[in-house]
N, C-alpha and C positions, 0 to 999 in steps of 0.2 A: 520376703521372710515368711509372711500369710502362707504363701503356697509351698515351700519347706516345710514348713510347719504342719500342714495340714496332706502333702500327697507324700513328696519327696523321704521325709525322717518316715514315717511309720512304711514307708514299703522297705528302705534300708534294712529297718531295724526289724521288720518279719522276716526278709529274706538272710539274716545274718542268725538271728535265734530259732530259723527254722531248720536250719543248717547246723545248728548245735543240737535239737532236736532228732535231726538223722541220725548224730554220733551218739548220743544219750536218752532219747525219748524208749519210751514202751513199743513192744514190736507188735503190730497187727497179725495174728497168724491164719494161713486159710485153714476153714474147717471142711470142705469138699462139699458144704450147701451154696451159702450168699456169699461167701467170701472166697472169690475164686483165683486172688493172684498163685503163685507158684511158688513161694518164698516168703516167712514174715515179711513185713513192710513194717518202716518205724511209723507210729504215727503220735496223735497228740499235736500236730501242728499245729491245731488251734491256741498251743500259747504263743507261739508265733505272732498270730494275728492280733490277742490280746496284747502282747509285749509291744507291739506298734503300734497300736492305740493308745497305753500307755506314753509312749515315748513323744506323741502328738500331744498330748494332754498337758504333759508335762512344761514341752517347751512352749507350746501357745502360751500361758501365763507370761513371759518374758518380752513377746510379742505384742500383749494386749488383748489374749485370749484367752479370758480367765476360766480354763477345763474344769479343774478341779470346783473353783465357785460353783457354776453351772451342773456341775454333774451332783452337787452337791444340795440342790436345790428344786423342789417338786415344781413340774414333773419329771423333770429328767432324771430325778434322782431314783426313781420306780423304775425305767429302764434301764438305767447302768447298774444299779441292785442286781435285778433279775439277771443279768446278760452276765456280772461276775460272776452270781450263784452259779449260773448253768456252765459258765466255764470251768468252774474248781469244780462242780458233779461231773461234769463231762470227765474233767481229767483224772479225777478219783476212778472212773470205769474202765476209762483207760488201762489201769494201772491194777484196778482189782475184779475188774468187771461185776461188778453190782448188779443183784437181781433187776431184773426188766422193771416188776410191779413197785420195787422201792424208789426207783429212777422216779416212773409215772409221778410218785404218790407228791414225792419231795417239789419235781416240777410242779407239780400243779398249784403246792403250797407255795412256792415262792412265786407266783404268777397270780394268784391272789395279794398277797402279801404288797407285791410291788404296784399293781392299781389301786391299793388304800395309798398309796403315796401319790399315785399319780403315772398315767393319765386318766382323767375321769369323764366319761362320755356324757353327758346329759343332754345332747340333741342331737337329731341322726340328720346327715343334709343329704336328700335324695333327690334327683332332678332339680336342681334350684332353691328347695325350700327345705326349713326346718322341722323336724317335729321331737317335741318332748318327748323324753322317757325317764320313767322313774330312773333315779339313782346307782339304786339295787339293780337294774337290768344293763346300765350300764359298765356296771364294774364286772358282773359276770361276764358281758360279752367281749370287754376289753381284755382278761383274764383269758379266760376260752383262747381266743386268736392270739396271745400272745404263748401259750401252752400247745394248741396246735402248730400253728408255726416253727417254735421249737424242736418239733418233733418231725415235722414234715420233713425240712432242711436236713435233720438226721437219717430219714426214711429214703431220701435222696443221694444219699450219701455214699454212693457204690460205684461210682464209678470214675477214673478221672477227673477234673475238671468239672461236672456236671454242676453238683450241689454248691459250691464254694463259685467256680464261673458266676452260674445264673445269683450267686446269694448278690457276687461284686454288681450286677449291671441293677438287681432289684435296688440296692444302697443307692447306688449314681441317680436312676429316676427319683425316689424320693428324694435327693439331697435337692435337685432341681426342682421337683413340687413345693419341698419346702424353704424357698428361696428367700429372701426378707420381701422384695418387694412382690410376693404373689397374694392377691388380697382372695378368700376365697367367698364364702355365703354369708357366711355370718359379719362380713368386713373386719374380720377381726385379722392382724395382719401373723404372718406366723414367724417366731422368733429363728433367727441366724444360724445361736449354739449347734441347733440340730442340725442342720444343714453343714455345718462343719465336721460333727462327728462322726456322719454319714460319709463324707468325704474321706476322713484320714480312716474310717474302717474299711473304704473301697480298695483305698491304697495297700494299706495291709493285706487286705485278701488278694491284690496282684504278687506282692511278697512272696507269699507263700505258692500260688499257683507256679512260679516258677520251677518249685521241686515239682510240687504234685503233679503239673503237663506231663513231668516225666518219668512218672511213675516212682520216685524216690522217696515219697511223705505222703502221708493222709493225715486229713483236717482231727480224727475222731470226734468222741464226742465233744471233747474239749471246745472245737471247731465249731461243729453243727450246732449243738445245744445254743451255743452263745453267738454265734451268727445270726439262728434260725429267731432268736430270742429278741435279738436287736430289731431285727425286721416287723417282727408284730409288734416290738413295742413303741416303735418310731409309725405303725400304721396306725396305732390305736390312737397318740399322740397327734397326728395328724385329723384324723378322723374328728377331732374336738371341737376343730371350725371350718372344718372342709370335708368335700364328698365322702363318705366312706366308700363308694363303689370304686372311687379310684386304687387303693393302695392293695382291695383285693383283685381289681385289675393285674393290677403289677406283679403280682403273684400267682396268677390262672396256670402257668407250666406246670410250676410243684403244685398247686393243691386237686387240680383233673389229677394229675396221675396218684398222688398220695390217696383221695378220698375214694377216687372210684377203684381202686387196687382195691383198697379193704371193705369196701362195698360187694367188689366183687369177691372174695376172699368168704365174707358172710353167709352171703347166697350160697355160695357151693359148700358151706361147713366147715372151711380151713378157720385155726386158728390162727386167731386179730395178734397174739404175743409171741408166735412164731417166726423165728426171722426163717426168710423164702427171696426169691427169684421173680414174683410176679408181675412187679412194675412194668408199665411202659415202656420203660430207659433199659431194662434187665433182659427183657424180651430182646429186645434190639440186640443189646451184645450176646443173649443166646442165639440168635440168630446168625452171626457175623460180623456183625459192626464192629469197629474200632472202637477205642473209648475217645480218640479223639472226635471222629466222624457222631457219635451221641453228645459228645459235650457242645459240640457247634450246633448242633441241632436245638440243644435248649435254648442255648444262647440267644440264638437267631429268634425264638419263638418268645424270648422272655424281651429282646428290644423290640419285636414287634408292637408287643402290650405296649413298651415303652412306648414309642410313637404314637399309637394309637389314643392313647393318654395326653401325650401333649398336643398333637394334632386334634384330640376332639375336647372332652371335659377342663384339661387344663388351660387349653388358648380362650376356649369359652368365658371359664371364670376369670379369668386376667383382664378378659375385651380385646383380646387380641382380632379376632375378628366382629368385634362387634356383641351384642347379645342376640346371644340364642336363641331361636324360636324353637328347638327341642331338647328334651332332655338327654343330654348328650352323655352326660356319665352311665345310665342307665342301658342306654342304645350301646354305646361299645362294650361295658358288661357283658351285656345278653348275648350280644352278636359273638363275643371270643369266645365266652362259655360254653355256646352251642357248638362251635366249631372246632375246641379245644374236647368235647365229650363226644365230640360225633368223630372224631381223627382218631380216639383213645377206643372207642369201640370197634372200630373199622379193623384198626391192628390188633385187637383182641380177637377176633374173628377171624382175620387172615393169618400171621402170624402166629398169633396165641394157640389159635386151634392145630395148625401143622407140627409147631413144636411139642405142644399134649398128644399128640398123637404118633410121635415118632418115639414117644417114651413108652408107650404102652407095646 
């Protein structure tokens, strides 16, 4: 019943309300910049995903899974806030498309709003050990990544499978990081709930991927916002008694290409509020790629992290191989990050320059 409860009902029930979505939701239309399909597309499928979440919530209480309790009660209750909010703004853009800087202003207040409730960081564990920080540093930094993230996953969000794929496999590692019995730094053991919710939102996001593979639905913001939302705030939640480098591990795909796009975007004087073509992922299918052939590609690079994470910092902290004589979360940090900026450069330079250059 657990596992109905938590995979089975919420992929049903995305893949049934996202299918009434196709017939009813708001249509995406291309405008001949970023949005390059050939025909509106419906999108807003991100109530899909919320409606399966829901639907998971609902029946776990019958089970012995009391959703609602839990969601009800800090810190969780700071994430599932934030991840409504940004669902109902997502879907409100959808439907009326709302200034970009109103979007910002509102995320960012309720990404505040929802770390006064919870999660609250007050020690950062870096290689094994812990170190104090004020209060105040932590609530900004938990805010921040849970406001970025949001945004990221929406910045992501162009092409097939890509954003929603890589959101479902980022859900599944944390739901395993956040397992009952994984003890992390602080020995503090980390609770279930999460680790469920992650799970029935994984399910959900397969739901939906079924139209989206096929080009029949997009996530919008409804989607991203509240996907991208869940992820930073189930990272910052984590981050409470364990590694913080792990759960930006688990996110190195979207945040190389999101931060160093608009880094690079800076440098050359393009406007940060401008929607463009510039990604990593955008390049590719300027290029020729499929959207299939890009969505595999994150995939592949977002279970790498996974592994890399369980294979290194998470087996560590568990004793799975014993204690570590180095600091293992740091080491595959560094080692993805450089490889994930030095791969994003290379195609900036090879790609990026041929296609600037064929426009002039």
């Amino acid at each position: 019943m657990a596992l109905i409860a938590l995979a089975v009902l919420p992929f049903a029930v995305s893949l049934l309300v996202c299918a009434l979505m196709i017939r009813l939701g708001p249509k995406d239309a291309p405008d001949g910049g970023r949005k390059t399909q050939a025909a509106p597309v419906p999108s807003s499928g991100g109530v899909g995903v919320m409606a399966g979440i829901a639907a998971a919530a609902a029946a776990g209480s019958f089970i012995g899974m009391p959703f609602p309790e839990w969601l009800g009660t800090p810190p969780l209750a700071g994430l599932a806030a934030f991840a409504v909010f940004a669902g109902l703004l997502g879907w409100a853009d959808d439907v009326r498309a709302l200034p970009a800087g109103l979007k910002l202003v509102l995320l960012l207040g309720a990404a505040a709003a929802a770390v006064m409730i919870g999660p609250q960081v007050t020690t950062l564990w870096i290689a094994g050990s812990g170190y104090s920080i004020p209060l105040v540093l932590g609530l900004v930094g938990a805010a921040a990544f849970i406001f970025v993230m949001a945004n990221a996953v929406n910045f992501m969000d162009g092409s097939n499978g890509i954003a929603m794929g890589t959101a479902m496999i980022i859900l599944l590692m944390l739901a395993v990081i956040q397992a009952p019995n994984a003890v992390y730094s602080s020995g503090v053991r980390l609770p279930g709930m999460l680790m469920a919710l992650l799970i029935a939102a994984a399910a959900a996001l397969a739901g939906f991927l079924v139209w989206n593979l096929q080009g029949k639905l997009f996530a919008g913001d409804a989607g991203s916002l509240s996907v991208g939302g869940l992820i930073g705030g189930a990272s910052a939640l984590f981050a409470v008694n364990g590694p913080v480098l792990v759960p930006l591990t688990l996110c190195l795909p979207v945040l190389v290409d999101v931060l160093m796009t608009l880094a690079w975007r800076a440098r050359n004087g393009r406007p940060l509020m401008q929607a463009h073509r510039d990604h990593a992922y955008q390049l590719l299918l300027r290029a020729g790629w499929r959207h299939g052939q890009v969505a595999r590609l994150w995939w592949g690079m977002t279970a790498f992290c996974g592994l890399a994470v369980l294979a290194g910092p998470f087996a560590a902290a568990t004793g799975i191989f014993g204690k570590p004589s180095m600091p293992l979360d740091v080491i595959v940090f560094s080692v993805l990050l450089v490889l994930g900026a030095g791969l994003w450069m290379r195609q900036r330079m090879t790609i990026g320059r041929r296609l600037e250059a064929s426009v002039q």
